[in-house]
VOPAGU-2260 file (C-alpha; in pm, 1 decimal, decimal comma):
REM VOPAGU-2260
SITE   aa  ch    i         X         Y         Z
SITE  UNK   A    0    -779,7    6716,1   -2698,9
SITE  UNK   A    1    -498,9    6571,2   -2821,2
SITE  UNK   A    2    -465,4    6213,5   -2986,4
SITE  UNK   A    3    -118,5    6102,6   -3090,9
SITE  UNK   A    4      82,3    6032,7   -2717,0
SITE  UNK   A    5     451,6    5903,4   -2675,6
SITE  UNK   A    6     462,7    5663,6   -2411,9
SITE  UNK   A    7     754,4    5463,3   -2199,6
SITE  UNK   A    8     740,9    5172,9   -1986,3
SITE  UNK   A    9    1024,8    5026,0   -1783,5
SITE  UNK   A   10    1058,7    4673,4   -1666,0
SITE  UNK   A   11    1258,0    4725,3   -1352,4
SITE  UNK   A   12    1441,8    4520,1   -1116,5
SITE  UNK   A   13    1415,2    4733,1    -765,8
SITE  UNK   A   14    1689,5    4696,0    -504,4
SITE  UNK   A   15    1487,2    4535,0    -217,2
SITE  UNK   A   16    1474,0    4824,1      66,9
SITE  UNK   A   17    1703,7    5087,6    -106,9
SITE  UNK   A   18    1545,5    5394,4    -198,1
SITE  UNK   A   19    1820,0    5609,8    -265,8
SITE  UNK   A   20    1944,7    5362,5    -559,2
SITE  UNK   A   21    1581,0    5282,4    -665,0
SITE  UNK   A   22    1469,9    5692,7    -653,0
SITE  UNK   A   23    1797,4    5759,3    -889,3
SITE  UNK   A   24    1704,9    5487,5   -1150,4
SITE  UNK   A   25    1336,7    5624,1   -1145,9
SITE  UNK   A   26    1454,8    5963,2   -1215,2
SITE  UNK   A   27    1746,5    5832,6   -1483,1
SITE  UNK   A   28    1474,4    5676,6   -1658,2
SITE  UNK   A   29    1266,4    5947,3   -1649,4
SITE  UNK   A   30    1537,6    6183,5   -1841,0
SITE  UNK   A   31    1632,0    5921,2   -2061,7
SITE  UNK   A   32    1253,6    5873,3   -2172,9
SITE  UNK   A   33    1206,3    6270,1   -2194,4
SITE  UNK   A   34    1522,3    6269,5   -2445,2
SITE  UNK   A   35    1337,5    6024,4   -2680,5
SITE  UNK   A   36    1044,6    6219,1   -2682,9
SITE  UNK   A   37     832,6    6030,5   -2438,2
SITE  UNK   A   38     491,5    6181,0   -2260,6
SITE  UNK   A   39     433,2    5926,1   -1996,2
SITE  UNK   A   40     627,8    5730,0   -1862,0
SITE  UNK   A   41     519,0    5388,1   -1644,3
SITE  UNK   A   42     687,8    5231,3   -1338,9
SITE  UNK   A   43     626,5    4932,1   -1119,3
SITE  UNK   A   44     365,9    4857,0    -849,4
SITE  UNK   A   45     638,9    4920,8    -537,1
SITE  UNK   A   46     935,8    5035,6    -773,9
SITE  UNK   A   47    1059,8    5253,4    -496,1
SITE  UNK   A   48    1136,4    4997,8    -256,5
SITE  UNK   A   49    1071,0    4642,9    -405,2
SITE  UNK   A   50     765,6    4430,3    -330,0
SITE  UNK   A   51     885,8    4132,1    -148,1
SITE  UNK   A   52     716,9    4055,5     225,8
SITE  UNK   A   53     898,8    3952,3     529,1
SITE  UNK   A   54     611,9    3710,5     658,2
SITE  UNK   A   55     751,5    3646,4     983,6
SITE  UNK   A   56     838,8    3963,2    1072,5
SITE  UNK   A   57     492,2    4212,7    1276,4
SITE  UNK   A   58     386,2    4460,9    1055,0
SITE  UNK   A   59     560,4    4751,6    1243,9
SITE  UNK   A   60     879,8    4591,5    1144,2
SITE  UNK   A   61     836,7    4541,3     805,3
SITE  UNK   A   62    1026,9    4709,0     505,8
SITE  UNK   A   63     726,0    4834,9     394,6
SITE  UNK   A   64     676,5    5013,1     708,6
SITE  UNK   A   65    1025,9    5149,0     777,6
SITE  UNK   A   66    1059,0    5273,0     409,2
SITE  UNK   A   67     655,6    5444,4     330,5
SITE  UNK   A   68     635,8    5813,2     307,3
SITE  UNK   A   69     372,5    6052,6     269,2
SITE  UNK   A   70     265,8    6174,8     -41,4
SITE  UNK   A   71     353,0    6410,2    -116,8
SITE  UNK   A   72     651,4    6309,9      61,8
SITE  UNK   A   73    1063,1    6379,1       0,5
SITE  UNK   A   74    1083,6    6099,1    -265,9
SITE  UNK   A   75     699,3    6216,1    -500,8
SITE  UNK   A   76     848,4    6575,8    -412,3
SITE  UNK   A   77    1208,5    6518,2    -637,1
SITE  UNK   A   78    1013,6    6346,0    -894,2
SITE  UNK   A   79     742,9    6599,3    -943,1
SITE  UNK   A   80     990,2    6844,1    -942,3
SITE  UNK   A   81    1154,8    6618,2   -1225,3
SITE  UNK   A   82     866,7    6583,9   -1429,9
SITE  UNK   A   83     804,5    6948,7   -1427,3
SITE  UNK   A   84    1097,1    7048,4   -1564,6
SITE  UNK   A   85    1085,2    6812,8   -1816,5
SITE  UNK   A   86     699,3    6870,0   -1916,1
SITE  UNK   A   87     591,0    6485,5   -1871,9
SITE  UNK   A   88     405,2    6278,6   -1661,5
SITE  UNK   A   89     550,0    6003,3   -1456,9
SITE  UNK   A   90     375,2    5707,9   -1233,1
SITE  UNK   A   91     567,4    5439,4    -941,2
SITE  UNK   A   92     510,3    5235,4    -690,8
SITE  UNK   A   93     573,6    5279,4    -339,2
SITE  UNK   A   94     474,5    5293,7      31,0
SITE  UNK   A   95     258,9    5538,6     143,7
SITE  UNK   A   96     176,3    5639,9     469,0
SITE  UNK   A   97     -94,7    5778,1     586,8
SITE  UNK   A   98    -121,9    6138,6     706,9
SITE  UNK   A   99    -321,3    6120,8     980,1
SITE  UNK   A  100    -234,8    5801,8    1131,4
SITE  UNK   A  101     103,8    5661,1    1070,6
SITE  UNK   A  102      27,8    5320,7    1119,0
SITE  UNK   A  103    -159,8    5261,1     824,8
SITE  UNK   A  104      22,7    5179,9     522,3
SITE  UNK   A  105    -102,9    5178,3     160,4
SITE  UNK   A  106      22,3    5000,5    -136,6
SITE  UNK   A  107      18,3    5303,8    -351,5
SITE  UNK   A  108     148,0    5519,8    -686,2
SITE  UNK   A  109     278,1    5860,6    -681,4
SITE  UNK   A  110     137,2    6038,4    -992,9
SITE  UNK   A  111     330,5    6339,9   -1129,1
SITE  UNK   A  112     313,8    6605,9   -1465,0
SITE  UNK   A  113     386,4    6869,9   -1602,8
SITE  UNK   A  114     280,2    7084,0   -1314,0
SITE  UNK   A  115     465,2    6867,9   -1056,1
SITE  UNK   A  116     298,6    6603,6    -800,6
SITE  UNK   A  117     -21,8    6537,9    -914,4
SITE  UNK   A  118    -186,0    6291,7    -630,0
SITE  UNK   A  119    -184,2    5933,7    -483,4
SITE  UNK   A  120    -392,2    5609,0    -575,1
SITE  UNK   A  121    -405,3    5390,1    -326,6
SITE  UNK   A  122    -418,1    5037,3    -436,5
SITE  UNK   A  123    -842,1    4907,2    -414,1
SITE  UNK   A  124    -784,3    4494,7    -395,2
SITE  UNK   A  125    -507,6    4303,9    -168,4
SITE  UNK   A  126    -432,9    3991,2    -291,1
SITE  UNK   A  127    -211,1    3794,2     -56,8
SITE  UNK   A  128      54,3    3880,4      95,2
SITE  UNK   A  129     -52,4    4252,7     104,8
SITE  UNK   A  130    -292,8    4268,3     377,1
SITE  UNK   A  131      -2,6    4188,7     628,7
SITE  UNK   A  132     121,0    4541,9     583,4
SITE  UNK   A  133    -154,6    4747,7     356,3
SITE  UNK   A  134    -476,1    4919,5     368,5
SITE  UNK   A  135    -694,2    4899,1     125,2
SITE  UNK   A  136    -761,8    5213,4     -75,4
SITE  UNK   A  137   -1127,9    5326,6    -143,3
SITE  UNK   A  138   -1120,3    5543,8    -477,3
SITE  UNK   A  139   -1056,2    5480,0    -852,7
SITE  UNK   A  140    -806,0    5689,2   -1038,6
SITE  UNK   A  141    -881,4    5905,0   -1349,9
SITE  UNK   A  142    -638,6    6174,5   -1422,6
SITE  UNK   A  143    -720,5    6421,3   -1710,3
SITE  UNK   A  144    -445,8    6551,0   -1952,4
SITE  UNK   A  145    -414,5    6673,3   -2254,0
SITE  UNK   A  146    -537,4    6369,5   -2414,1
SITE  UNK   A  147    -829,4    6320,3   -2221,0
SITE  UNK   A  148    -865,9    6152,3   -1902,7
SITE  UNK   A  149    -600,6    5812,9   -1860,4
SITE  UNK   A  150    -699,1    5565,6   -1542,1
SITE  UNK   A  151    -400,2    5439,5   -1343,4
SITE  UNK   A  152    -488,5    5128,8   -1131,4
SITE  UNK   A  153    -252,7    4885,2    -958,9
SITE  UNK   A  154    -210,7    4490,6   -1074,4
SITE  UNK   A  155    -460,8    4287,4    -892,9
SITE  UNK   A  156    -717,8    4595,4    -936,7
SITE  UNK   A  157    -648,9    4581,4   -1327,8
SITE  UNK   A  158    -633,7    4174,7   -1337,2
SITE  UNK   A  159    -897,3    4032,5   -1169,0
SITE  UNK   A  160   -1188,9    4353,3   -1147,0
SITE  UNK   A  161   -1294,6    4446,0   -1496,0
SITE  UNK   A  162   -1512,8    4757,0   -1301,5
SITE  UNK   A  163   -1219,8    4934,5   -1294,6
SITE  UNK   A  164   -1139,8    4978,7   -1697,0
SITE  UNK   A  165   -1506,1    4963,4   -1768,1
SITE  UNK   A  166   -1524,4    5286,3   -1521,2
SITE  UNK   A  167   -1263,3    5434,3   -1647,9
SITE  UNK   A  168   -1390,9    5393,6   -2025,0
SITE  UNK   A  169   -1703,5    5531,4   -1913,6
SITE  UNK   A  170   -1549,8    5826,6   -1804,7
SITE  UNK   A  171   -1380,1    5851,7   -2155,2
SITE  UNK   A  172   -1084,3    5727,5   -2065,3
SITE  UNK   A  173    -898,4    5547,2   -2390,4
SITE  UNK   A  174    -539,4    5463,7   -2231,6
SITE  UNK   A  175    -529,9    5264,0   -1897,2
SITE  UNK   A  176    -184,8    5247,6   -1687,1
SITE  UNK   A  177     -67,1    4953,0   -1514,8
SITE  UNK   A  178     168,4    4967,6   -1295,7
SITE  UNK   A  179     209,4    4540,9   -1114,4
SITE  UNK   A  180     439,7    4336,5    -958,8
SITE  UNK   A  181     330,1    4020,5   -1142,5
SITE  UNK   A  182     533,6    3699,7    -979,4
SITE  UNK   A  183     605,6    3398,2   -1159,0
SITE  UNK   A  184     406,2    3237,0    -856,6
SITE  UNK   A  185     110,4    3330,5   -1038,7
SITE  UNK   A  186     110,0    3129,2   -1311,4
SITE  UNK   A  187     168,7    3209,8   -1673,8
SITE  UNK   A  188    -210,3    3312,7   -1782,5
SITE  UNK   A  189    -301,1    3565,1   -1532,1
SITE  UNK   A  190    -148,2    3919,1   -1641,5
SITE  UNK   A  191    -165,5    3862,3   -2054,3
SITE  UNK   A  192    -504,0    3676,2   -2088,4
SITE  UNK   A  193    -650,1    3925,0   -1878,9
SITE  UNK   A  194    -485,2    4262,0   -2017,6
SITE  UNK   A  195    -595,0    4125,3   -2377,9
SITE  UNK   A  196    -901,2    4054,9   -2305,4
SITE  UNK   A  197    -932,1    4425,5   -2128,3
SITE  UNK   A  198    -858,5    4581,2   -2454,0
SITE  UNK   A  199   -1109,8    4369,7   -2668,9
SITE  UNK   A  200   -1420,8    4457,8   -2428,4
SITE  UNK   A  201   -1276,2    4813,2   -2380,3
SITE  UNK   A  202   -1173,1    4887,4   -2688,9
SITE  UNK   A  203    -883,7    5088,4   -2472,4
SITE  UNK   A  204    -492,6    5094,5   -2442,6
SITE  UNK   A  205    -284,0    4935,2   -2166,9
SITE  UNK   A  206      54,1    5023,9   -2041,6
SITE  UNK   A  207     163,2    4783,6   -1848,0
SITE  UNK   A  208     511,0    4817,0   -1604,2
SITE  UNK   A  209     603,6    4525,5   -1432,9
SITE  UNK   A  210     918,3    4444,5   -1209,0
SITE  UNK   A  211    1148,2    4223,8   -1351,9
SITE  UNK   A  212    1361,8    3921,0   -1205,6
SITE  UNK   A  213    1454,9    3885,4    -836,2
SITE  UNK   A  214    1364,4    4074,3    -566,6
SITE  UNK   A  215    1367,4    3948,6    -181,3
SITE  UNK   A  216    1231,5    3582,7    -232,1
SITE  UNK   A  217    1038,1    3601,4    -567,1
SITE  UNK   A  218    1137,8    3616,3    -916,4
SITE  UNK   A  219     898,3    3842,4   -1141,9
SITE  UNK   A  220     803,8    3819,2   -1472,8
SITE  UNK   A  221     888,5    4157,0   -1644,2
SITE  UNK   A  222     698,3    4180,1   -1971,1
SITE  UNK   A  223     645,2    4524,1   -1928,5
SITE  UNK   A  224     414,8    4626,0   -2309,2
SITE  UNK   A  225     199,8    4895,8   -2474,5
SITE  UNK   A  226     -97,9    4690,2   -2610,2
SITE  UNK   A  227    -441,3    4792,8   -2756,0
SITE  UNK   A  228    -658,7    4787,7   -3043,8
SITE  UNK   A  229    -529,6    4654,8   -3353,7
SITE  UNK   A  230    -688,1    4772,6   -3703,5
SITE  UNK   A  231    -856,4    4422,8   -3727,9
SITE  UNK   A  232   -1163,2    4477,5   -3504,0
SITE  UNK   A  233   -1137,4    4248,9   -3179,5
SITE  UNK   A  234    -765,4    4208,3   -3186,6
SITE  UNK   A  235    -504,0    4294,1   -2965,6
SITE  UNK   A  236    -179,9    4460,9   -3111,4
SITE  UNK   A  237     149,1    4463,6   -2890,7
SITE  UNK   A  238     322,7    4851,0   -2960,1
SITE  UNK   A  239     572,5    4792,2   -2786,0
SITE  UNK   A  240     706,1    4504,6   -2551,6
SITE  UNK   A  241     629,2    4159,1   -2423,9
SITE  UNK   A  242     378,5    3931,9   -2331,5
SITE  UNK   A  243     446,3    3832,7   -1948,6
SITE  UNK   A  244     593,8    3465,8   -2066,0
SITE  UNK   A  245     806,7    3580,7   -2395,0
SITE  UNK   A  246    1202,8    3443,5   -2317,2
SITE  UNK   A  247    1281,6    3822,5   -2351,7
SITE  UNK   A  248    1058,0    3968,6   -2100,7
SITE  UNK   A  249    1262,4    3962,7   -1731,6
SITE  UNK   A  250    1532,8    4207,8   -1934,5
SITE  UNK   A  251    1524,6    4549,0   -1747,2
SITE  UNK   A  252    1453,9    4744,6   -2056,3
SITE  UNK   A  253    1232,7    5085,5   -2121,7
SITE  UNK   A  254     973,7    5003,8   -2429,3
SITE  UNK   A  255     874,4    5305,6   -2622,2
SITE  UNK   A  256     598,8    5365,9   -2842,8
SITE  UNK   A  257     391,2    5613,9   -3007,9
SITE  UNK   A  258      37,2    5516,9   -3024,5
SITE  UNK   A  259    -301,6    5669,7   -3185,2
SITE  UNK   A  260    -595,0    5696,7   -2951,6
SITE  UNK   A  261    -827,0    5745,8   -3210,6
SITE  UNK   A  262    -823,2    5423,8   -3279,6
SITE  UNK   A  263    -965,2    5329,7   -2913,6
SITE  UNK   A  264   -1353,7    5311,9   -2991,0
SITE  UNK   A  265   -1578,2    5302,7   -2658,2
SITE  UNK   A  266   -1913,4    5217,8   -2880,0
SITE  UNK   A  267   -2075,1    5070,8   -2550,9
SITE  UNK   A  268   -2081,3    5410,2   -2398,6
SITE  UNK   A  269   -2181,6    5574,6   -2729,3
SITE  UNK   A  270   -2569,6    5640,5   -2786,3
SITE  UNK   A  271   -2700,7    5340,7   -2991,6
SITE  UNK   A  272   -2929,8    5495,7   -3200,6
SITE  UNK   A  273   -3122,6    5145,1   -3251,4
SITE  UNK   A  274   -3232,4    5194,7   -2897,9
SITE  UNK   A  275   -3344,0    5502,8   -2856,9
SITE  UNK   A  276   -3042,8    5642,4   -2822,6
SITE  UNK   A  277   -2938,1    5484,3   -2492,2
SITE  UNK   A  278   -2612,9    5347,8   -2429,6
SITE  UNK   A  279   -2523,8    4974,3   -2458,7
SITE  UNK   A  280   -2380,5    5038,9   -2132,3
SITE  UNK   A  281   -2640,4    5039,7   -1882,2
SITE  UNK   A  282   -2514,3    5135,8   -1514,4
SITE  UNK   A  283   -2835,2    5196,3   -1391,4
SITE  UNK   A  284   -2897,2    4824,4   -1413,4
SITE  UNK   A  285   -2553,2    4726,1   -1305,2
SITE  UNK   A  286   -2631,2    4959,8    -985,3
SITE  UNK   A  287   -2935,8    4768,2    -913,6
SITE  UNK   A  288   -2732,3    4432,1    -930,0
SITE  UNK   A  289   -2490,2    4553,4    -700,3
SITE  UNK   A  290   -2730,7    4621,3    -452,1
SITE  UNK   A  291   -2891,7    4304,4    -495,9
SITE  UNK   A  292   -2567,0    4139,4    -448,3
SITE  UNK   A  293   -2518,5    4335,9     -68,9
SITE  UNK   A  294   -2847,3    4264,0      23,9
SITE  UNK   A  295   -2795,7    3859,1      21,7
SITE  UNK   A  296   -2707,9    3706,5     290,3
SITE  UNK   A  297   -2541,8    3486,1     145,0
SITE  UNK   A  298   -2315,2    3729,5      -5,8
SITE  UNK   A  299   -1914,1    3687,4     171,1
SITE  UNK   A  300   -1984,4    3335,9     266,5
């Protein structure tokens, strides 16, 4: 397994609705990150088509709905295709509709290597305004590679549910990708104080790729970054980048960086010999909460 990776992430600014201009960015990024040497390289939540929702317009008319495609699907097609001749990985944001029934839309990422088009993830958590054109998607996303498995998640997912990196750590994951379209709507604490505080407990690397300035109605942050362990234990070290609220951050701009995974520790899922050699991670226990938590009635209240 290898341990030294070259990784890219863009902060982009999609063209609301225009795929054809959006699909020959992605793919001019792509090239330009393969030329400085890059492995994986990181695109928006919805980079194909922009995020933005028409609220008063029914679900069937939306842009989202117009503009998904399957995956694979023309647009994952030319960028696997892309990726394979250039021997890297690449991950965006887009639309995807659903094979077997065409009204169902999913907030997803097309994931693509070395070999071509890899798979989808479709997005777990909706905040608002998603659910008025998105399904929710029901499965976590590990990928392995030559450096060991990476998990990919989408924005709220990686924000706001901490079982997603603490899965994908447990499967020996040490890089997590995440691909968002962060508004400033949100706030200024939401995306750094909770990607910082992902790589302290994990002990794991985040790429973040976030869209940057205006899309339909909202203007995003950017602050696309590489962060992760620092050599002083229980510190956070930015690689490459911006935090979501640096001056800088909106720029469109690809941020490069060549990182060390050896320094991601995952001692909680490590035999602690003080205990018998169990794990300070103890999912058998977490399973039993979880169940506790369905059974209440007062649970979703």
């Amino acid at each position: 397994m290898k341990d030294i990776i070259t990784v890219s992430t863009v902060t982009f600014n999609a063209t609301w609705g225009d795929k054809a201009k959006n699909l020959n960015r992605i793919k001019g990024y792509i090239e330009a990150a393969a030329k400085k040497g890059s492995n994986f390289i990181v695109f928006p939540e919805m980079a194909l088509t922009g995020y933005d929702d028409e609220e008063d317009k029914p679900k069937a008319e939306k842009m989202q709905s117009k503009e998904a495609e399957l995956i694979p699907g023309p647009s994952s097609l030319e960028v696997g295709e892309l990726t394979k001749k250039l021997g890297v990985y690449a991950v965006f944001g887009m639309p995807e509709r659903d094979p077997d029934d065409p009204s169902i839309i999913y907030n997803a990422l097309a994931i693509c290597g070395p070999e071509g088009l890899i798979r989808s993830y479709r997005k777990m958590h909706l905040p608002y305004p998603e659910p008025h054109w998105a399904t929710r998607g029901d499965k976590p996303c590990v990928i392995d590679t030559e450096w060991g498995p990476i998990g990919i998640s989408i924005c709220y997912d990686s924000y706001c549910f901490p079982e997603m990196m603490r899965y994908e750590g447990a499967k020996g994951a040490r890089m997590h990708i995440n691909c968002t379209a962060l508004a400033k709507c949100h706030g200024i604490a939401l995306g750094t104080t909770t990607l910082e505080a992902q790589v302290i407990v994990n002990q794991m690397y985040v790429v973040s790729s976030n869209l940057g300035g205006k899309d339909l109605y909202n203007e995003f942050w950017g602050g696309s970054s590489i962060i992760g362990p620092s050599r002083n234990f229980w510190e956070v070290h930015y690689y490459a980048g911006y935090k979501f609220t640096d001056s800088l951050a909106i720029e469109c701009d690809m941020h490069t960086a060549t990182i060390d995974l050896t320094l991601a520790g995952r001692d909680i899922f490590r035999a602690n010999p003080l205990i018998d050699g169990a794990t300070d991670y103890r999912p058998d226990k977490y399973i039993e909460m979880c169940r506790d938590i369905l059974d209440d009635p007062n649970f979703g209240k």
